[in-house]
PAVEXLO-158774 format. One record per residue (C-alpha): residue number from 1; x, y, z. Coordinates in pm, 1 decimal, always signed. Layout:
! PAVEXLO-158774
<seq:NUM | u:X | v:Y | w:Z>
...
***
This chain:
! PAVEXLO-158774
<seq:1 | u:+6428.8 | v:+5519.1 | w:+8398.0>
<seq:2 | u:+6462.7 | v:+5160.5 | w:+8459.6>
<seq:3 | u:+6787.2 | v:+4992.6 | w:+8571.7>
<seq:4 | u:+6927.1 | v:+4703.7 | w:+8519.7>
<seq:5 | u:+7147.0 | v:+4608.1 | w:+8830.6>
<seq:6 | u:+6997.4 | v:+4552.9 | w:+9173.0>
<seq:7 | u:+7180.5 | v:+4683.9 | w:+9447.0>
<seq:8 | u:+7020.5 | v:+4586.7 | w:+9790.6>
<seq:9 | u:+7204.6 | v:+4849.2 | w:+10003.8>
<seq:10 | u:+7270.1 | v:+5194.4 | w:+9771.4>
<seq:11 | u:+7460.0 | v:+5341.5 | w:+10101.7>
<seq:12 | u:+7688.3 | v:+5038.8 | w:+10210.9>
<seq:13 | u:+7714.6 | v:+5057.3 | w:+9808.7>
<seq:14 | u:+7915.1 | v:+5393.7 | w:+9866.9>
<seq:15 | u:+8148.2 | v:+5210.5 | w:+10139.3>
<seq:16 | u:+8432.0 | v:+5123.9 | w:+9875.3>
<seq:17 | u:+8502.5 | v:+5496.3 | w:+9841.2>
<seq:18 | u:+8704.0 | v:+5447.1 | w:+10172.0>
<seq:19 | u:+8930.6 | v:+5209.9 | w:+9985.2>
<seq:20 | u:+9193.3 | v:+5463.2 | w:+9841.8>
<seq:21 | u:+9307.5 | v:+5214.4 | w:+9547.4>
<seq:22 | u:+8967.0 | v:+5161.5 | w:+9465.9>
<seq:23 | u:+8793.4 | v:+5183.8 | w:+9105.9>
<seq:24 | u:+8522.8 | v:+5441.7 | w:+9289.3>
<seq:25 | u:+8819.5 | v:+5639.5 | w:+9486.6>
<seq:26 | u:+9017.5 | v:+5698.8 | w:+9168.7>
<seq:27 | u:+8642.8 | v:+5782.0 | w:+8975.3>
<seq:28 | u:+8570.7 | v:+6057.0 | w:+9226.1>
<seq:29 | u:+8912.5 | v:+6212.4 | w:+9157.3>
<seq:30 | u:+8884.1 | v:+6233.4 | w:+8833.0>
<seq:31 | u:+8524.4 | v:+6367.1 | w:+8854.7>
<seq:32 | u:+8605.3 | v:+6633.6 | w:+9104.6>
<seq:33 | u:+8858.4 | v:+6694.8 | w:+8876.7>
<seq:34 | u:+8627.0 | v:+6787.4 | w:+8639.2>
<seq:35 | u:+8378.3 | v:+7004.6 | w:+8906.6>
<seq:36 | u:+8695.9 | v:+7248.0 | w:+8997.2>
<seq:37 | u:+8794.4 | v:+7283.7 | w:+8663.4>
<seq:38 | u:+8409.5 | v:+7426.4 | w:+8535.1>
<seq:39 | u:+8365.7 | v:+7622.4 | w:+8838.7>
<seq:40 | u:+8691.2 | v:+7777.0 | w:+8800.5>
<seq:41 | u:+8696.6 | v:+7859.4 | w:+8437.4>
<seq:42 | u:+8341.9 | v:+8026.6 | w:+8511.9>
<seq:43 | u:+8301.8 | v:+8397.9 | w:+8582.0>
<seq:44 | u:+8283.1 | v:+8478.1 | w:+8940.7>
<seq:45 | u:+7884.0 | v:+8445.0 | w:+9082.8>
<seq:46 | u:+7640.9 | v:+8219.7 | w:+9057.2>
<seq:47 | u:+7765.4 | v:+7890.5 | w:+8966.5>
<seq:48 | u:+7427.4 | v:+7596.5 | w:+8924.1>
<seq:49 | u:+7542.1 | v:+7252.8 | w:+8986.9>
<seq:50 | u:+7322.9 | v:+6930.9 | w:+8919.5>
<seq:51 | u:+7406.8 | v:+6631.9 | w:+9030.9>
<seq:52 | u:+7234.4 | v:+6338.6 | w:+8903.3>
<seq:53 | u:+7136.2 | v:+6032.0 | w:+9117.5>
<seq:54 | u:+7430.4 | v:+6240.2 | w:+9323.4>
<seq:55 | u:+7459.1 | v:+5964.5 | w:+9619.0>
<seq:56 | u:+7640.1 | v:+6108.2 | w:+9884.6>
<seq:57 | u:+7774.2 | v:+6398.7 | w:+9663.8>
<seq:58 | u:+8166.4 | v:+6279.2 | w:+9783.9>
<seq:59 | u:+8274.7 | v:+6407.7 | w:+9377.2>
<seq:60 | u:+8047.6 | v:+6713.1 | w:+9454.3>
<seq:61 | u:+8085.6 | v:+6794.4 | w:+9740.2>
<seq:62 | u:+8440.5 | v:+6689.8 | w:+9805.0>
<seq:63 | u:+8550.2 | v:+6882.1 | w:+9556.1>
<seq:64 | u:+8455.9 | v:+7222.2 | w:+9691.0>
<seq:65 | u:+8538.9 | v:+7124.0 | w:+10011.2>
<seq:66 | u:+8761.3 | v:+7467.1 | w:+10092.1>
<seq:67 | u:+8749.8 | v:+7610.1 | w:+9746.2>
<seq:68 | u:+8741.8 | v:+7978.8 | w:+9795.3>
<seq:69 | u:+8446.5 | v:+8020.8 | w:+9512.5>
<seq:70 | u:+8247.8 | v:+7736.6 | w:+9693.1>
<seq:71 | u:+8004.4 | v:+8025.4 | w:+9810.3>
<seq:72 | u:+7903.0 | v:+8064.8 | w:+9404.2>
<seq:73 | u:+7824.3 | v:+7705.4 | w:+9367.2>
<seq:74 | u:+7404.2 | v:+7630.1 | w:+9413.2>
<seq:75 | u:+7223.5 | v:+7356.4 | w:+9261.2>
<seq:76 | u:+7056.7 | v:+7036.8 | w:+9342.5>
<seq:77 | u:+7202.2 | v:+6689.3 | w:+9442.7>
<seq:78 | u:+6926.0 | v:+6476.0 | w:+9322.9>
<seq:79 | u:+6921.7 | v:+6107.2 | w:+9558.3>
<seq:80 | u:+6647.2 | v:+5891.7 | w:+9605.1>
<seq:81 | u:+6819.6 | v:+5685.6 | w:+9881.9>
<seq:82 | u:+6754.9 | v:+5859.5 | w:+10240.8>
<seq:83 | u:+7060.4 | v:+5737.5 | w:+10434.8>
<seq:84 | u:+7241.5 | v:+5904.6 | w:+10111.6>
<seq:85 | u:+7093.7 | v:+6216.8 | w:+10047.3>
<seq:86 | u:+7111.0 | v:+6265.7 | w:+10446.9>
<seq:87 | u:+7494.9 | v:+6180.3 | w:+10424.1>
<seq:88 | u:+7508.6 | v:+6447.1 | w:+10127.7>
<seq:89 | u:+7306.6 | v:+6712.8 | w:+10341.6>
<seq:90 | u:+7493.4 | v:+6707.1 | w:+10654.6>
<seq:91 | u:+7858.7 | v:+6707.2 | w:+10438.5>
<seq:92 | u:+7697.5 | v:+6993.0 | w:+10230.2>
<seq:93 | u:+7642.2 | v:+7175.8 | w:+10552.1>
<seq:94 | u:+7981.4 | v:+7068.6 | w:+10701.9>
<seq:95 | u:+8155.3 | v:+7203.5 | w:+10447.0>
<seq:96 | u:+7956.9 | v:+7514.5 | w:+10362.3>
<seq:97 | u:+7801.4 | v:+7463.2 | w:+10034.0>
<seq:98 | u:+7456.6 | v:+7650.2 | w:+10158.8>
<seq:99 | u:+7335.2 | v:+7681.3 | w:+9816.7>
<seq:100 | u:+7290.8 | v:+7330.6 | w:+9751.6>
<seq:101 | u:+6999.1 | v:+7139.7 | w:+9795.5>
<seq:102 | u:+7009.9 | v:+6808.5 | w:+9859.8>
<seq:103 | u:+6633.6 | v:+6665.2 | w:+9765.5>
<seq:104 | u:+6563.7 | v:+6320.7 | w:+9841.7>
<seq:105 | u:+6387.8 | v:+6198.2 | w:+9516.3>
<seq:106 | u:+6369.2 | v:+6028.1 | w:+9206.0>
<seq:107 | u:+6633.6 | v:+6150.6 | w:+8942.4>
<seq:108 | u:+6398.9 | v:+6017.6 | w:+8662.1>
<seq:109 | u:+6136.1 | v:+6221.4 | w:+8777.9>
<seq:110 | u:+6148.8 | v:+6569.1 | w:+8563.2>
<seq:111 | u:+6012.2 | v:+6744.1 | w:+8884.2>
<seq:112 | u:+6304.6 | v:+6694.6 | w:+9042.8>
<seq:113 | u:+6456.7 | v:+6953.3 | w:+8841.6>
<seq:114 | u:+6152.3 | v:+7199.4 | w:+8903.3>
<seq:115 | u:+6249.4 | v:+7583.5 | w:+8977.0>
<seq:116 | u:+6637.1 | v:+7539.1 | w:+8909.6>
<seq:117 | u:+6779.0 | v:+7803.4 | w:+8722.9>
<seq:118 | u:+6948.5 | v:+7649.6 | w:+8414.5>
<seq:119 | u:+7250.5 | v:+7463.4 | w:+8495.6>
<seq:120 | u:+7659.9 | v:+7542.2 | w:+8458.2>
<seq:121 | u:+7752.6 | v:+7203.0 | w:+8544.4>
<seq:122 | u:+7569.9 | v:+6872.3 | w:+8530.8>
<seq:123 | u:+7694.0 | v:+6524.0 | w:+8704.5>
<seq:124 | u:+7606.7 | v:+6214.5 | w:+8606.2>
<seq:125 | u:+7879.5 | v:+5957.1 | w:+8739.0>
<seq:126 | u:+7801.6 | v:+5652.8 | w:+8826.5>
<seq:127 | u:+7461.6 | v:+5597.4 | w:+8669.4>
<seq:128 | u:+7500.5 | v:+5439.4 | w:+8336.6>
<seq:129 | u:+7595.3 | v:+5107.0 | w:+8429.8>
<seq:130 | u:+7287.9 | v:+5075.5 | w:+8667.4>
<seq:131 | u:+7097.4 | v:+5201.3 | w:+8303.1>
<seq:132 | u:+6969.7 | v:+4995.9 | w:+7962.6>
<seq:133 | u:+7082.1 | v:+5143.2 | w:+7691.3>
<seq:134 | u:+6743.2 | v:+5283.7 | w:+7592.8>
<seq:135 | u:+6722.6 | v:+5476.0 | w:+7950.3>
<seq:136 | u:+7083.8 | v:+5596.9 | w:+7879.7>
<seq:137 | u:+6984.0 | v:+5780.2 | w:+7557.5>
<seq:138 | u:+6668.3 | v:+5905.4 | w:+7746.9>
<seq:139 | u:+6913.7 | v:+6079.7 | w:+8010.0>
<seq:140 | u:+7082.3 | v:+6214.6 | w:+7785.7>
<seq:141 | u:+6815.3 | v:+6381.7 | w:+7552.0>
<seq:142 | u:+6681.4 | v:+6551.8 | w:+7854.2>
<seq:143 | u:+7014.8 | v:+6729.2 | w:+7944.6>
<seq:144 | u:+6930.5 | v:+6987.4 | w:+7742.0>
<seq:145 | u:+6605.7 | v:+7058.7 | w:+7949.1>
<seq:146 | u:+6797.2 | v:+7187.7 | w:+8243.7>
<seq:147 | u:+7115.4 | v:+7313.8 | w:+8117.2>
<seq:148 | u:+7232.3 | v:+7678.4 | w:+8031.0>
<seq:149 | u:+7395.2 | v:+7705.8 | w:+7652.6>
<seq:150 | u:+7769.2 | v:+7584.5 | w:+7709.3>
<seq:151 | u:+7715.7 | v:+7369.8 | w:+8026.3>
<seq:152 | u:+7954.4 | v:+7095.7 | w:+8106.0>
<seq:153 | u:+7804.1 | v:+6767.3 | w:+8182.8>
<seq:154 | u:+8024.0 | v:+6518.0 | w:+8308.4>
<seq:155 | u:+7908.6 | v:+6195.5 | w:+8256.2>
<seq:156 | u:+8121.6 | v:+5865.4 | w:+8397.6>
<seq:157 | u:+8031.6 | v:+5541.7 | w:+8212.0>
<seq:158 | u:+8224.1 | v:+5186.9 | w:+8235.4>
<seq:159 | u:+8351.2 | v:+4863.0 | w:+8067.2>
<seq:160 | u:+8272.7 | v:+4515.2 | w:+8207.7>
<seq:161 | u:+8547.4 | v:+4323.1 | w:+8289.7>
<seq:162 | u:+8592.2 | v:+3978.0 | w:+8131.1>
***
């Protein structure tokens, strides 16, 4: 997938989730939202996560942060950026999601998604606006490659500004 937007610097990129008031802050929220909702409305075991382009997994990852079922929740957070995916890793870790992998890679890349069992819950915040519309509606034909019937994908998209 192409993008469209170049960032220089995808990990001082994540810097504005410090800013509480912030667009990315209150987009996290809403996303982990989302993450506790599916895993809870699941039946307990196994609970496969993906997490596209995942960054530093903050919506992932923050949201199981102390979640009693966090133990359940495997996957792959897929982040080409280093500094990122070793952010994700050691937060992973920190907060004891030992199931998830964090692999440093291309999210376009179909072998990213190699020996995952099919997926519960797929991410994909963040990523549209940095897509063309033609790499959007690739994305989203190949959800069905790696998700279980009745996955949740959550998907965050945006409007420019004027």
């Amino acid at each position: 997938m192409s993008g469209i937007f170049a960032i220089s610097d995808w990990s001082d990129w994540h810097d504005e989730y410090e800013n509480p008031d912030s667009e990315l802050t209150q987009r996290c929220r809403l996303v982990q939202e989302q993450v506790v909702a599916t895993v809870e409305a699941l039946p307990r075991g196994p609970v496969t996560v993906v997490s596209i382009c995942g960054g530093q997994g903050r919506e992932l990852i923050g949201a199981l942060e102390g979640h009693d079922r966090r133990s359940d929740v495997g996957g792959r957070l897929v982040e080409l950026d280093a500094r990122n995916a070793a952010f994700a890793r050691e937060r992973a870790e920190a907060v004891g999601l030992t199931g998830l992998e964090v692999r440093e890679g291309d999210a376009s890349a179909s072998d990213s998604y190699d020996g995952l069992p099919p997926a519960d819950l797929v991410i994909v915040s963040g990523v549209f606006g940095h897509l063309c519309p033609d790499d959007r509606r690739r994305l989203i034909a190949f959800l069905p490659q790696i998700c279980r019937t009745g996955a949740r994908v959550v998907i965050t998209t945006y409007e420019e500004k004027p």
